[in-house]
C-alpha positions in Angstrom: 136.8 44.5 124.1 134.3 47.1 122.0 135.6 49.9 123.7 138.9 49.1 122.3 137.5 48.6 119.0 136.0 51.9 119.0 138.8 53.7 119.7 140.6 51.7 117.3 138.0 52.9 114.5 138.3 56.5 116.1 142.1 56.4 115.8 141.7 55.0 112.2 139.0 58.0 111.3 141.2 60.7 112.6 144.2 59.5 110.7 142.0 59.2 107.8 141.3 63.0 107.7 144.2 64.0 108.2 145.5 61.6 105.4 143.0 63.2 103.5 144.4 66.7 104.4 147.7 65.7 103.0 146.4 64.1 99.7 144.9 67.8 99.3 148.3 69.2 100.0 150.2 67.4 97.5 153.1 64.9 97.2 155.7 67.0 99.0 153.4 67.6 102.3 153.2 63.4 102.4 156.7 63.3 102.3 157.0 65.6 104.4 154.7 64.4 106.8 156.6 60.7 106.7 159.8 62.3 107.3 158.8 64.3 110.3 157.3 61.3 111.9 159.1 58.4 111.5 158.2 55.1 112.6 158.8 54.5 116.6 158.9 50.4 116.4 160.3 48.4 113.8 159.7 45.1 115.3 156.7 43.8 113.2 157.0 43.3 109.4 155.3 42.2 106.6 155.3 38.6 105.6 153.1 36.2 103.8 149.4 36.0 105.8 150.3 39.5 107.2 147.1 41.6 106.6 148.8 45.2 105.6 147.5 48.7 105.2 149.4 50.8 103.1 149.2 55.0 102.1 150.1 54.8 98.3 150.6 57.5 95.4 151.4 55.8 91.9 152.2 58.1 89.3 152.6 57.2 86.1 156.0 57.7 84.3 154.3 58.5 81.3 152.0 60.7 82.7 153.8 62.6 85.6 150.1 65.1 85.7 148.6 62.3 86.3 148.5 60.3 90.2 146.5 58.1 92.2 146.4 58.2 95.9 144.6 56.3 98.1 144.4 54.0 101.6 144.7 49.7 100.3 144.4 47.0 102.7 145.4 43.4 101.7 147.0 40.1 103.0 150.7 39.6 101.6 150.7 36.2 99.6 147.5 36.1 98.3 148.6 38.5 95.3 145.5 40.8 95.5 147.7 43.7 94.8 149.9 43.5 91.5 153.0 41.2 91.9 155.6 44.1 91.9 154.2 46.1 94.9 153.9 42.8 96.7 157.3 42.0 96.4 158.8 46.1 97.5 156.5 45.3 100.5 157.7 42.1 101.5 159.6 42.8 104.8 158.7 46.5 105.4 158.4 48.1 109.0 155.4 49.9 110.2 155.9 53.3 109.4 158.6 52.6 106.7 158.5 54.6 103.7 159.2 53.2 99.9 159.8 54.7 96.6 160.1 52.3 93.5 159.4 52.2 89.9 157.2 49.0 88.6 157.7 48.0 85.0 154.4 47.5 82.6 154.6 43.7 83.6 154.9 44.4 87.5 152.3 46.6 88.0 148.8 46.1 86.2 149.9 44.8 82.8 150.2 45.5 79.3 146.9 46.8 77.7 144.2 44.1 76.6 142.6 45.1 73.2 140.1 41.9 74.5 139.1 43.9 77.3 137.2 46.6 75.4 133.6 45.5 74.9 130.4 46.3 73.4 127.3 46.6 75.5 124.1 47.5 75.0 123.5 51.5 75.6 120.1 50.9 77.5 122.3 48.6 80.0 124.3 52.4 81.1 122.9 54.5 84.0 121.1 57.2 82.6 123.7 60.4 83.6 126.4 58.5 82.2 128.5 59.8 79.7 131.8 59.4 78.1 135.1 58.8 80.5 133.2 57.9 83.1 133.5 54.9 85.1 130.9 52.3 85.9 130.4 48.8 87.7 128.5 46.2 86.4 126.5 43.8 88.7 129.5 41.6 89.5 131.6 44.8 90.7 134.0 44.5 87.5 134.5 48.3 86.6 134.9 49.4 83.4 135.5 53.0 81.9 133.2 54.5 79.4 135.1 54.8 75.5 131.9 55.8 73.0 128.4 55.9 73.3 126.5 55.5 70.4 122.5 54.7 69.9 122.5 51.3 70.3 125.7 50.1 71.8 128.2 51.3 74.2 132.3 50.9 73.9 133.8 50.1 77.3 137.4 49.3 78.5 137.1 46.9 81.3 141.2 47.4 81.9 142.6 48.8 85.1 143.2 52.4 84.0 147.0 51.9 84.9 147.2 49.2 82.4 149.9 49.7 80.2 152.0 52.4 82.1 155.0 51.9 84.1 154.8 53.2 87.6 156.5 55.3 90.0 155.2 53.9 93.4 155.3 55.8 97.2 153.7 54.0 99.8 154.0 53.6 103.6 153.2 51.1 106.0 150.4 52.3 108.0 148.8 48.9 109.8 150.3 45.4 110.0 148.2 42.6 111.4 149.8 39.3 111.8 148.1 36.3 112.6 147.8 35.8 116.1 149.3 39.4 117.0 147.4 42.4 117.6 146.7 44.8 114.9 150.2 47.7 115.1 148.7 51.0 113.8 150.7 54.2 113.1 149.4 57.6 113.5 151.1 60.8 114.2 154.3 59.1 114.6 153.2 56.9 117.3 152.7 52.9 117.2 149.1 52.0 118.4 148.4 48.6 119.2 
């Protein structure tokens, strides 16, 4: 039983890199990677309790220079993930591929103006400085507006608050409960 979990976390660090490799490329070399490898077994999907792994790029509309990529895992139906990329990945394959726009109110909401607070300047780490990001002790991030003397202007929204999304993401792990964990890597379902 370890030695299957160790290859599991050696299959899963190998497809990390060369996720990585591809998030270096650019948008078209993802794309191009999904294309080329499509998914082998459709027979699993994603359904509420179904703990999913997804490849994402969000872009927003607004911003088109602007893109976040990254590797998310979550458990459909216990909206950790805003409500609009929930519901595009509600009965997605391993290995499927999805592009969708997400409104201001699907993805991460409009702006707060109640989410930008003052803090105390002798609370910041002493290398910060303005734009950056930082978490306080109860891991709620916030990103650095103004520092003055005394007090300190953070926004503690999500930085794609307020922007409608252009969403890519693939299925790249499905574990439902009481199944074994379906992985896909170079085009081929692990289980």
């Amino acid at each position: 039983m370890r030695s299957r979990r160790y290859i599991m976390l050696l299959i899963i660090a190998v497809g990390f890199s060369v996720i990585g490799l591809v998030m270096l490329l650019g948008q078209a070399s993802f794309v191009n990677l999904v294309q080329a490898f499509p998914t082998l077994a459709h027979e699993a999907a994603v359904e509420d309790g179904t703990t999913v792994t997804v490849r994402f790029q969000i872009t927003p509309r607004d911003h088109p220079s602007m893109s976040y990529s990254n590797i998310e895992q979550f458990v459909q139906g216990q909206h950790i993930v805003p409500s609009g990329i929930e519901e595009q990945t509600a009965g997605m394959h391993l290995g499927e591929v999805k592009t969708f726009p997400l409104s201001v109110e699907e993805g991460f909401g409009p702006h707060d103006d109640r989410k930008l607070q003052e803090i105390p300047t002798v609370e910041l780490p002493r290398e910060a400085k303005e734009g950056d990001t930082i978490v306080d002790k109860e891991g709620t991030t916030a990103r650095i507006i103004r520092i003055l003397p005394e007090t300190t202007m953070v926004d503690r929204n999500h930085p794609l608050a307020g922007h409608p999304l252009m969403v890519m993401l693939q299925i790249v792990a499905l574990e439902n409960p009481g199944e074994r964990t379906r992985i896909l890597l170079f085009g081929k379902t692990w289980i």
